[in-house]
C-alpha positions as CSV (number, residue, x, y, z in Angstrom):
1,X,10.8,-33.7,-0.9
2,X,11.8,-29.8,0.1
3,X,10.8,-28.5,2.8
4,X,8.5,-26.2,0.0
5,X,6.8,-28.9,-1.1
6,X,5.9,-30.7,2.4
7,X,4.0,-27.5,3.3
8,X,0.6,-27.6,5.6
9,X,-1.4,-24.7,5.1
10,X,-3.2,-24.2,9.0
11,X,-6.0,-22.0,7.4
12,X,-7.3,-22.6,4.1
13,X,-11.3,-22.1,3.6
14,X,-11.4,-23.3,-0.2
15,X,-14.4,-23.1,-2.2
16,X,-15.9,-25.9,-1.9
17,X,-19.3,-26.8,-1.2
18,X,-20.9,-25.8,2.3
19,X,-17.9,-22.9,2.1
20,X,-20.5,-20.3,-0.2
21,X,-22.3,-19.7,3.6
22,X,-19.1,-17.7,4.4
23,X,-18.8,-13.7,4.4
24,X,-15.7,-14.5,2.6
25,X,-17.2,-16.1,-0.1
26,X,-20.8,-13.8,-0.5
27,X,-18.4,-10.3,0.3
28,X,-15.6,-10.8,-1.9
29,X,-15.1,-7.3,-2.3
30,X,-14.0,-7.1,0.7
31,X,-12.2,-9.6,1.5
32,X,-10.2,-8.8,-1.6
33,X,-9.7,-5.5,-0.4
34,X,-8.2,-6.8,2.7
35,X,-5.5,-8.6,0.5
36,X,-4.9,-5.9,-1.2
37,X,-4.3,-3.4,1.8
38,X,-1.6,-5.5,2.2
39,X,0.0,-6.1,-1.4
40,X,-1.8,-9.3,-2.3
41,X,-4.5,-9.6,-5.3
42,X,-6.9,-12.4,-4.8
43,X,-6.4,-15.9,-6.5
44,X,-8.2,-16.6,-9.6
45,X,-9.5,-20.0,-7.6
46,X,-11.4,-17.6,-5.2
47,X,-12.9,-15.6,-7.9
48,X,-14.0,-18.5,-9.8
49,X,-14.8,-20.7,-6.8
50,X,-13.5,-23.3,-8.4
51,X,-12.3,-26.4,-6.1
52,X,-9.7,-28.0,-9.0
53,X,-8.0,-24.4,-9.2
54,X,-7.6,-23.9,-6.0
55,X,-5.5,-27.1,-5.4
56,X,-4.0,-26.7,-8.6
57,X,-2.8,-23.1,-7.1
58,X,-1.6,-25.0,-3.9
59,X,0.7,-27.6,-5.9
60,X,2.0,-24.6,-7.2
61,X,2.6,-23.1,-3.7
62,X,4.1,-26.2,-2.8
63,X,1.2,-26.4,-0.3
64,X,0.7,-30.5,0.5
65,X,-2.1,-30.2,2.8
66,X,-5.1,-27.3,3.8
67,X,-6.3,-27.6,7.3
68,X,-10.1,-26.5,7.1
69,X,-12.2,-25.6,9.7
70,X,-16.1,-25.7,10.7
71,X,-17.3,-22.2,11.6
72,X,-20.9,-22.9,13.7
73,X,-20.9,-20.0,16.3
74,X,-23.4,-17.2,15.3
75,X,-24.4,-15.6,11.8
76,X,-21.7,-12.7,11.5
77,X,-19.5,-14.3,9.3
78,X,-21.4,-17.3,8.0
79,X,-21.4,-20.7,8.7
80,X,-19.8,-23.8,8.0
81,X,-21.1,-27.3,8.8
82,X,-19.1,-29.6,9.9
83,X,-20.8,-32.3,7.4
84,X,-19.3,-30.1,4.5
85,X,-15.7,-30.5,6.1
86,X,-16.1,-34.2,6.4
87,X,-17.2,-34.6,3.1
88,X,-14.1,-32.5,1.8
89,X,-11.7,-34.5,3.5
90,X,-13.8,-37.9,2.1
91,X,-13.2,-36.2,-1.4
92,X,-9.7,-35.8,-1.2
93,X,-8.1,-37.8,1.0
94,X,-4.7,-36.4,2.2
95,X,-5.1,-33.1,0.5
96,X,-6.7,-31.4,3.3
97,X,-7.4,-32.0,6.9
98,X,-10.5,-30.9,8.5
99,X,-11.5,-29.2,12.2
100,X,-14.9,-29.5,13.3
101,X,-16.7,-26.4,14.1
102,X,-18.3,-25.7,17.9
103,X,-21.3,-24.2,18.3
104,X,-21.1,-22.0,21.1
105,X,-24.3,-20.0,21.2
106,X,-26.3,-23.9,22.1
107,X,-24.2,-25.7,24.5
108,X,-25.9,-29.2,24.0
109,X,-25.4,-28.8,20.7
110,X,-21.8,-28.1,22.0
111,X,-21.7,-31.1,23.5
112,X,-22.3,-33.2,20.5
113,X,-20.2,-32.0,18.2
114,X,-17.3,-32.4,20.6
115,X,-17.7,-35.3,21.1
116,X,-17.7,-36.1,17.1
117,X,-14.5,-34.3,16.7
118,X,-13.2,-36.7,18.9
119,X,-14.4,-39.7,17.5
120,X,-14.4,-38.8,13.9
121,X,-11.3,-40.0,11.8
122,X,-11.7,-37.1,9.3
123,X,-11.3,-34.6,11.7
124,X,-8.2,-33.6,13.8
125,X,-9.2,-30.9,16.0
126,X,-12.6,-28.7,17.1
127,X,-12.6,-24.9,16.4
128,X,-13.9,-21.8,19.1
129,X,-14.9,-18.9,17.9
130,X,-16.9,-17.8,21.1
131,X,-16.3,-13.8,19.9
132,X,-18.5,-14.7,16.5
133,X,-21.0,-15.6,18.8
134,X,-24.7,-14.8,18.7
135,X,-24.0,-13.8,22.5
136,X,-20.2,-13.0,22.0
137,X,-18.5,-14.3,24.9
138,X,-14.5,-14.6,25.4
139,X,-12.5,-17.4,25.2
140,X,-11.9,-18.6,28.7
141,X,-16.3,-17.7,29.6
142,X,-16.9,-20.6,32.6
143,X,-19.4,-22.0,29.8
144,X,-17.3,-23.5,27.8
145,X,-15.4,-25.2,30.5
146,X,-16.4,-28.8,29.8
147,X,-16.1,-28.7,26.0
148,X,-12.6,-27.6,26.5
149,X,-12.2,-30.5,29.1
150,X,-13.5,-33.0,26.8
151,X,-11.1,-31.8,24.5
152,X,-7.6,-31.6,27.1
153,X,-8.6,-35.1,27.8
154,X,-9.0,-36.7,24.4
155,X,-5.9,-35.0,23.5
156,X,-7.9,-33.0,20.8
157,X,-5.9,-29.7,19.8
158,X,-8.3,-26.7,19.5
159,X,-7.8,-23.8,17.4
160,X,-9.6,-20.1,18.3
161,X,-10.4,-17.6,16.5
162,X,-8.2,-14.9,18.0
163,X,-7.0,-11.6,16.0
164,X,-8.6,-9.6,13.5
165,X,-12.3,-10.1,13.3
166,X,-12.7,-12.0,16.3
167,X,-15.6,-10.4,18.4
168,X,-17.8,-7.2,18.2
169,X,-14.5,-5.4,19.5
170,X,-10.7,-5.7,20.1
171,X,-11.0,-7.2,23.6
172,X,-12.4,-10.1,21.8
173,X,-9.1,-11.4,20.4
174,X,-7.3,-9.6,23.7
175,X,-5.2,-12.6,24.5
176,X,-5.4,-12.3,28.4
177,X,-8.9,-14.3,28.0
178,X,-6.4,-17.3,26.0
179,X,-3.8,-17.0,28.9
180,X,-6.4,-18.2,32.0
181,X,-7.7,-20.4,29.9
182,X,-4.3,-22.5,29.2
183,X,-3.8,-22.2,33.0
184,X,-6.9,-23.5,33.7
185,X,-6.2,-26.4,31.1
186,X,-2.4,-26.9,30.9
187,X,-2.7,-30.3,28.5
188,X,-5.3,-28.6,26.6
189,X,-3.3,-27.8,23.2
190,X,-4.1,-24.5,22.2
191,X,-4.0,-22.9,18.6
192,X,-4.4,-18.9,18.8
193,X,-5.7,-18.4,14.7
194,X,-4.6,-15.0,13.4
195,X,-1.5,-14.8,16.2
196,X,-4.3,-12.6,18.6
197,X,-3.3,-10.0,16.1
198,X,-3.0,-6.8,16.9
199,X,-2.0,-8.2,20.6
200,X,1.1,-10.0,18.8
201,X,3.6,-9.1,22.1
202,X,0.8,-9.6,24.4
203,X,0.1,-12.9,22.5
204,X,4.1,-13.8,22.7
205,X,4.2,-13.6,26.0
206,X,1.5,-15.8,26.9
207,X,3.4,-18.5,24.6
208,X,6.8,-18.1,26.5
209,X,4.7,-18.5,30.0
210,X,2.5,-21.1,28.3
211,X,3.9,-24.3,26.7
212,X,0.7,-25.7,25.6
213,X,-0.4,-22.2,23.1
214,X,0.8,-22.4,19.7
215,X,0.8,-19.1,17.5
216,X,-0.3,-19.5,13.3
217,X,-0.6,-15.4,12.6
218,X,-1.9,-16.5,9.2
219,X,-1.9,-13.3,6.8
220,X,-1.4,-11.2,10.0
221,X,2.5,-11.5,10.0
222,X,2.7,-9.2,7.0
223,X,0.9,-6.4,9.1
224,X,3.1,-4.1,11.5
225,X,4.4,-6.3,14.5
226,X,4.8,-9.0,12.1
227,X,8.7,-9.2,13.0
228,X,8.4,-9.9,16.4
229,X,6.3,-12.9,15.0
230,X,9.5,-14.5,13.7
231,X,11.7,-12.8,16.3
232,X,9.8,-15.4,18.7
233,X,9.7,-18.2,15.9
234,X,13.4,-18.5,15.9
235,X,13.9,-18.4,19.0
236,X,11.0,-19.7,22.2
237,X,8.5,-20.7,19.9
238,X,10.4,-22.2,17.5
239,X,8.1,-25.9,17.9
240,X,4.9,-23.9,18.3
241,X,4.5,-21.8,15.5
242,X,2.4,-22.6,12.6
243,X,2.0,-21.5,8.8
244,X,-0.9,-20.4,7.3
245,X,-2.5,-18.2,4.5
246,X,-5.9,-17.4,5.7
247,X,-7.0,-18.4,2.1
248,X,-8.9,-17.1,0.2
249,X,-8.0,-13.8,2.3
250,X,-4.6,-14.0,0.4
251,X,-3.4,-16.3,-2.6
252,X,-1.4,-19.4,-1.9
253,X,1.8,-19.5,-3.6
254,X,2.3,-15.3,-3.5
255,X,1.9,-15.7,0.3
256,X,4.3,-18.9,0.3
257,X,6.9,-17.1,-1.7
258,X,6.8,-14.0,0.6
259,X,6.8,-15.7,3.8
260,X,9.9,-17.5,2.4
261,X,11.8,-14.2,2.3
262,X,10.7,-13.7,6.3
263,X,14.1,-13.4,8.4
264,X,13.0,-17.3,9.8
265,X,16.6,-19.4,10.4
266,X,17.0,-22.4,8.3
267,X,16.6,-24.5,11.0
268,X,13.2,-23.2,12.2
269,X,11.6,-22.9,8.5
270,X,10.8,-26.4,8.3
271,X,9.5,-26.7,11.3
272,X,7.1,-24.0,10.8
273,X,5.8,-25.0,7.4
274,X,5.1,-28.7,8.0
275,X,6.8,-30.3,11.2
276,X,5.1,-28.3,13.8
277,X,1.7,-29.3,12.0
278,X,2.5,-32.3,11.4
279,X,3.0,-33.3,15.0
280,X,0.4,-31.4,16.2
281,X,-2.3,-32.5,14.4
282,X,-1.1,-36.1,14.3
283,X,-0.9,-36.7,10.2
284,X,-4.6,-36.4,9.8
285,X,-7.1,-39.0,8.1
């Protein structure tokens, strides 16, 4: 198989049910507006909300897997239960992989669903989004310390929420907040979401001093400091950095084919559309 068709897609939110809950789904117009701002029109999949066409429109991408994620933490952007990514998974078994949503505004609650993530086959990581919050809080808040070592010592990666429309303001996805927190938990396997974006040297610089942070800029890499993305992909962060389309933010196989024309080396392509995943996440349920 090509390296096209092995790809694993780190941020896909399809429309299936449990996914209506989400801003991106009950705001389309926005959210199709933010494609367009960068030269993408939004898949016919999204507009439909139709499940079959949007994996019909990731075969065509060449898109094996999705990687979707539980969204719990405050009401901003919706919610996603992590029953409805379970249940996706169930439904199609190897076509997408599924993170379990944290929710970090009731820290018992926390606890719990932690702990599930751990123990659950169908899911393969646990997702932070501290700056969707109820109370916003940053990444590395002293709250959150036990749920991230519960996580660093399952071995459970965990993937934040940081760039774009992290938090209430920019400091929110500022990635000094990421940077104590892989100190603090240097086994802990980190995923910065949306590369920190607009912080995209700051966030490259806390991957070349921290070998446990692993960069998936998602739809951000077409957006201006999106070369120094692949600038550190080819070179540093050639085993740490992770595809993704943000879908349904922008369409599968026109993001696909234009990350494809990226200045990535052929050695480093592969990595970053399926290997890196692939070891990371540890082939999924």
């Amino acid at each position: 198989m090509s390296d096209h068709g092995k790809i694993i897609d780190l941020r896909c939110r399809p429309p299936a049910a449990g996914f209506e809950t989400m801003a991106l789904y009950w705001d389309k117009d926005r959210v199709a507006q933010m494609g367009r701002d960068i030269g993408f029109e939004p898949a016919p999949s999204y507009m439909s909300q139709s499940v079959d066409e949007c994996i019909a429109e990731m075969d065509e991408a060449g898109i094996g897997i999705g990687v979707v994620t539980g969204r719990l933490s405050g009401q901003r952007l919706g919610r996603v239960e992590n029953a409805a990514i379970v249940e996706l998974v169930r439904a199609h078994p190897g076509r997408f992989w599924g993170m379990g949503g944290v929710d970090l505004d009731d820290l018992a609650a926390a606890k719990r669903q932690v702990a599930d993530a751990i123990a659950n086959p169908h899911l393969c990581g646990a997702v932070f989004e501290s700056g969707c919050a109820e109370t916003p809080r940053y990444t590395d808040d002293p709250l959150f310390a036990s749920l991230f070592g519960a996580c660093e010592d399952a071995g459970l990666p965990v993937l934040l929420m940081a760039g774009g429309n992290a938090g209430p303001d920019l400091s929110y996805s500022n990635p000094e907040a990421l940077d104590r927190l892989a100190a603090r938990h240097p086994k802990l396997q980190i995923i910065s979401a949306h590369g920190s974006w607009p912080w995209v040297n700051e966030i490259l610089g806390v991957a070349y001093r921290r070998k446990n942070v692993w960069v998936s800029p998602d739809m951000y890499i077409f957006l201006p400091g999106g070369q120094m993305y692949v600038e550190a992909a080819n070179t540093y962060l050639q085993d740490r950095f992770l595809f993704g389309t943000a879908y349904p933010a922008l369409p599968f196989k026109p993001t696909v084919e234009r990350f494809l024309e990226l200045p990535f080396r052929d050695a480093v392509r592969s990595r970053v559309l399926y290997e890196n995943a692939r070891r990371l996440l540890g082939g999924g349920t």
